[in-house]
Each structure stands twice: as structure tokens, then as C-alpha cells.
BADREN-92234 format. One line per field, with one value per residue (C-alpha): residue number from 0; x, y, z. Coordinates in nm, 2 decimals. Example, Ala and Ser with C-alpha at 12.3 -4.5 7.8 and 13.67 -1.06 7.14 Angstrom:
<recs>
i <- (0_1)
u <- (1.23_1.37)
v <- (-0.45_-0.11)
w <- (0.78_0.71)
</recs>
This chain:
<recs>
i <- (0_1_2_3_4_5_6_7_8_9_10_11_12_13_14_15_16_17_18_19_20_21_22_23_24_25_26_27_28_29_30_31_32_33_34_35_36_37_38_39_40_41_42_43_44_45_46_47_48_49_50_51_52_53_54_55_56_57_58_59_60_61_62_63_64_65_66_67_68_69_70_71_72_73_74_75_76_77_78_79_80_81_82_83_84_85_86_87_88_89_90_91_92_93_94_95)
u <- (0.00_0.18_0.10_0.01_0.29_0.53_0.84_0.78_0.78_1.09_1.27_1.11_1.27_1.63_1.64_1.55_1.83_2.07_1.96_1.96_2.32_2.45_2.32_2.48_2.79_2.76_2.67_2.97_3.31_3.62_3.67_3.45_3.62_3.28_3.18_2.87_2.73_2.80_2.68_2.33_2.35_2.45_2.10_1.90_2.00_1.97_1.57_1.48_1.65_1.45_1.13_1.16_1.21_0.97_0.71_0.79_0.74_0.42_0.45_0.28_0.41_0.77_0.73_0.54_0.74_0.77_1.02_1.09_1.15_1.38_1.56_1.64_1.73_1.96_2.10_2.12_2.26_2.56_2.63_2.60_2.89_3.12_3.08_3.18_3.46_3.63_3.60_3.74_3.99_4.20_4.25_4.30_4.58_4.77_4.73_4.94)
v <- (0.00_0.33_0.60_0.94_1.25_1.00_1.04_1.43_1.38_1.20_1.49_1.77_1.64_1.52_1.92_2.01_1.81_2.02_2.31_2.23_2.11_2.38_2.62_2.45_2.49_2.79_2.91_2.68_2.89_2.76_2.53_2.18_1.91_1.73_1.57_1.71_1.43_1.42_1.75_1.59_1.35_1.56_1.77_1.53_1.37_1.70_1.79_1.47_1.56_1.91_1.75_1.56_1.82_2.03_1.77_1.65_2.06_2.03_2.25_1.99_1.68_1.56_1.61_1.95_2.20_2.50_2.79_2.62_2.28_2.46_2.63_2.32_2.15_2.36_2.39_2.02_1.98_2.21_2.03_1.69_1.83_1.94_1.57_1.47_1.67_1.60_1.22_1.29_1.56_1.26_1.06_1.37_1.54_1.16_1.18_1.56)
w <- (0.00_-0.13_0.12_-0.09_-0.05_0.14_-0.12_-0.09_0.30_0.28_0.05_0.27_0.55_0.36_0.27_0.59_0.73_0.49_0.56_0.95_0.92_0.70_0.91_1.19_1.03_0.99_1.34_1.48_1.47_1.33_0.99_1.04_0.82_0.74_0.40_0.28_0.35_0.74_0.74_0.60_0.86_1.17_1.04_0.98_1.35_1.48_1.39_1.50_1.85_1.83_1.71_2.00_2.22_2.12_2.11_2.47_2.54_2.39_2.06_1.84_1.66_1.64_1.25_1.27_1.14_1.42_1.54_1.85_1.74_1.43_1.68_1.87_1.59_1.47_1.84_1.84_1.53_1.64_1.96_1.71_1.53_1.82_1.89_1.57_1.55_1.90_1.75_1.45_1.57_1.73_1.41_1.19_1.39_1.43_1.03_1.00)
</recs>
């Protein structure tokens, strides 16, 4: 059974994700050595950490899009890449 509007969910939320993650980029200082594509992944793990948030605060559904859980997805999304970085920061300075 083929559920109507399902692909365009799943590319709605793949560019959300991207722009969730560039934007964390962006709001993180210094250079982040991240493939595109952990950048997509980092965003995409982020809004669901601020859809969950915000739906636990009672904003609406975990796939709702709304200010607050964009803002905590973006605010997850940057503490997702510190993380990344501090594991990857040991293997690429033994590299150098």
C-alpha cells in the first residue's frame, strides 16, 4: 500500500536536514572538516532531536514544522557536530 505525499515527506525532510546542518555549520566557529554528507546526517539527526524536544514541550508533533523545534534542531545539530569533531579531531591530527 503506497502511502500518498510520502516520497515528498521524505525529500522535505532530507532538505531540511541540509539546511539544518548547514546552518549549523555555519553558526559553529572555526573550519568543520565534514563531508557534505555528514553534514546531511548531523542535520537530519539533529531535527529529530528538536522535534523531540519540542514535542515533549508540547509544541505539536515531532514532525510539525515550528520555530521552536527549528531552533532546537539547529541547536542540536551544532552540539552533534562538536561531537563529531572532537572524535574525529584525534584521528586527523595523528594523520598531520
Amino acid at each position: 500500500m503506497r502511502v500518498p505525499g510520502y516520497r515528498a515527506d521524505m525529500i522535505g525532510f532530507l532538505v531540511a536536514g541540509l539546511v539544518i546542518g548547514a546552518l549549523a555549520r555555519l553558526l559553529k566557529p572555526g573550519k568543520q572538516h565534514l563531508s557534505l554528507l555528514w553534514t546531511l546526517l548531523l542535520g537530519l539527526a539533529g531535527s529529530v532531536i528538536g522535534g523531540l524536544v519540542a514535542s515533549a514541550l508540547g509544541t505539536g508533533d515531532i514532525w510539525e514544522l515550528n520555530v521552536l523545534g527549528f531552533v532546537l534542531a539547529v541547536v542540536a545539530a551544532v552540539l552533534l557536530i562538536g561531537v563529531a569533531e572532537g572524535l574525529s579531531g584525534g584521528r586527523s591530527s595523528a594523520r598531520r
